[in-house]
N, C-alpha and C positions, 0 to 999 in steps of 0.2 A: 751469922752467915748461913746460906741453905746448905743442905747436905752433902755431902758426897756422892756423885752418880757414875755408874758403869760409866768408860768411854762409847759403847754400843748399848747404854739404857734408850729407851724410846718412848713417847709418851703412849698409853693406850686407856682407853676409859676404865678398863677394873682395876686400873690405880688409883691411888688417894690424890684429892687434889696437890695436896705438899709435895707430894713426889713428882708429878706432872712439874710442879711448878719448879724444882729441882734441875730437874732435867731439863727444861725450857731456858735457865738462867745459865746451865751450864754450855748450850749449844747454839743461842743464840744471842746476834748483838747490832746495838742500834747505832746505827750512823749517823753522826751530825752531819756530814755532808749530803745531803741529798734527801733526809729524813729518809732512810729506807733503814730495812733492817735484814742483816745478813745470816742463813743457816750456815753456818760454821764447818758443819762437815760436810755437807755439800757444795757447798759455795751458791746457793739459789739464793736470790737477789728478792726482795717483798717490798713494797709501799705496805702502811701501816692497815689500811682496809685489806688487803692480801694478805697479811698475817692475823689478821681478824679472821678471815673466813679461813685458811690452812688450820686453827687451832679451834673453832668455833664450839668443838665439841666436847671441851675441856671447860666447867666452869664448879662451882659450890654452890649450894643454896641454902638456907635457913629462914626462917619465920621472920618476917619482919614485926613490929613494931602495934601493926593493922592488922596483923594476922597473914598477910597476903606474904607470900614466899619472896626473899630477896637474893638475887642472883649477881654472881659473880662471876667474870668471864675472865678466864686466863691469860686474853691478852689485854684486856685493862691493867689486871693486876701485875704482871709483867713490866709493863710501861712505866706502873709505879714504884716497882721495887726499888728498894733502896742499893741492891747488890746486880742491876741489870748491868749488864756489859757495856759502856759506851766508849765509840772509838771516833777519831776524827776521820777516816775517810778509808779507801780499801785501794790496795796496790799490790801490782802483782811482782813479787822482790823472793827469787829464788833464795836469792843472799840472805835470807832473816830467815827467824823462828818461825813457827806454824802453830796458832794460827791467827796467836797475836805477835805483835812485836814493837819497841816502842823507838822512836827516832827523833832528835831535837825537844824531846822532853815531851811529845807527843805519842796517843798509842795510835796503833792502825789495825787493822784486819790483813792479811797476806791472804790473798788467792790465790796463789801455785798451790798445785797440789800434784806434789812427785809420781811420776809414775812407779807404781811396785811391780819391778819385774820378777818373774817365775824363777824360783831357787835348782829346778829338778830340769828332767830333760835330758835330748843327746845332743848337745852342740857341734855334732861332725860336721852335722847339713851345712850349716853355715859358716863352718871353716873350711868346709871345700867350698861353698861357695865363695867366699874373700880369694881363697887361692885363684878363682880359673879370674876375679875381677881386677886384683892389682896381685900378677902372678910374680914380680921380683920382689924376692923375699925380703931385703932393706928396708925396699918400700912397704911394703903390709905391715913389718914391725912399728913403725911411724903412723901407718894409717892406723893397726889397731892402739896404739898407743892416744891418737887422738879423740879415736871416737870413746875411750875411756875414761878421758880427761873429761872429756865433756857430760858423760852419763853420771860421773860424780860431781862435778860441778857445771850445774850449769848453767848458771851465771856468769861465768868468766865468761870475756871475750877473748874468739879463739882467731887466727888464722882461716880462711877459707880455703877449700881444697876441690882442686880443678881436676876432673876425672877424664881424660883423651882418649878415644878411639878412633881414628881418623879413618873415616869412610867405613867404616865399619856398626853394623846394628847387630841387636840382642846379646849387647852383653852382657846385659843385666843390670845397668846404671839405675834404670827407673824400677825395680826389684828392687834394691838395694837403698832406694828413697821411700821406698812405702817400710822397709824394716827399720828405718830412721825413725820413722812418724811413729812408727806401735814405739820401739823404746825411748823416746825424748818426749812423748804423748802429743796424741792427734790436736789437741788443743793449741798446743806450744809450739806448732810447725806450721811454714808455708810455704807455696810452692808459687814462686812468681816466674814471670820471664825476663830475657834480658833489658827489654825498650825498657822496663817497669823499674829493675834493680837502678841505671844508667839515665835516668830522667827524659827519656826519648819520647814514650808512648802517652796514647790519650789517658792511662790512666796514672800518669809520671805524679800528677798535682796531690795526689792522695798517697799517703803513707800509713796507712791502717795496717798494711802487712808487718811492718816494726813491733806494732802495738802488741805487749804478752806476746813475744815470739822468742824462742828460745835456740831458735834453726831456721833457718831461711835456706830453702831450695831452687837452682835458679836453673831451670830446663835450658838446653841445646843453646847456653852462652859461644 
């Protein structure tokens, strides 16, 4: 088996090819579905010509045979390893390991990738803000209780939660959805309307907003 690499090794040319190729075997992997092949800590998506040219600069060479230099390119050799990663296909499943995980005796790739929130800070801002937004205190305990639940798992399916100000604006409701989207990550959130949630509107026939959604926001239901 290849070596052991930093979690944050990277490949750069004044490395040996072994180590390139090291690091290469630890960070990425190929998909039989779709023949593409996925960077792992990014989650950036390649066809096999795409990762040809992202690694092109990475290769060995030695004297051939004829005299003439014979050259070896990182992502052939890659391709051919006997230790390359291959998974059946990529799914994005809070609920699993990262950033593989295996299911029905099959492995996969998992594409979530959690958001890391900030350890430090003064959290007052936003505890007076919750206060002036669901100011009975019952209620806040529940609400922050929810949105807790959910920043730790968020996979679970939760109960939806109906925020009222009746005839009344700037409360802060739409404040209070964009701080959703930074901690549940911009990826994992969307914001539809109600025709759209309730199958009413022209764009009822399409469900892409499901797709990798970890939150769903549904404006002035």
């Amino acid at each position: 088996p290849p070596p052991e690499v930093a979690p944050d090794a990277v490949m750069t040319t004044e490395q040996s090819f072994e180590t390139n190729m090291a690091i290469a075997l630890s960070r990425f992997a190929y998909v039989s579905a779709g023949a593409n092949i996925i960077d792992t800590k990014t989650g950036h998506i390649f066809t096999r010509e795409g990762f040809s040219n992202l690694v092109a600069q990475f290769y060995t060479s030695e004297q051939g045979s004829r005299g003439k230099d014979k050259i070896t390119l990182l992502s052939t050799a890659w391709m051919m390893h006997p230790h390359r990663v291959t998974v059946n296909s990529m799914h994005m499943r809070p609920d699993q390991g990262f950033p593989f995980y295996t299911e029905a005796g099959e492995r996969f790739v998992n594409t979530y990738r959690p958001t890391i929130l900030p350890t430090d800070g003064d959290p007052s801002i936003g505890i007076k803000f919750l206060k002036r937004l669901v100011p009975i205190d019952a209620e806040r305990h529940w609400f922050t209780q929810w949105q807790s639940h959910k920043l730790l798992f968020p996979d679970d399916r939760m109960v939806a939660v109906v925020m009222v100000a009746h005839e009344r604006y700037g409360t802060g409701r739409s404040s209070y959805a964009q701080l959703l989207r930074q901690m549940c990550g911009e990826s994992y959130t969307r914001e539809i309307d109600f025709n759209t949630m309730t199958g009413q509107g022209s764009q009822s026939q399409y469900n892409e907003w499901q797709a990798d959604s970890t939150l769903v926001i549904i404006n002035e239901a």
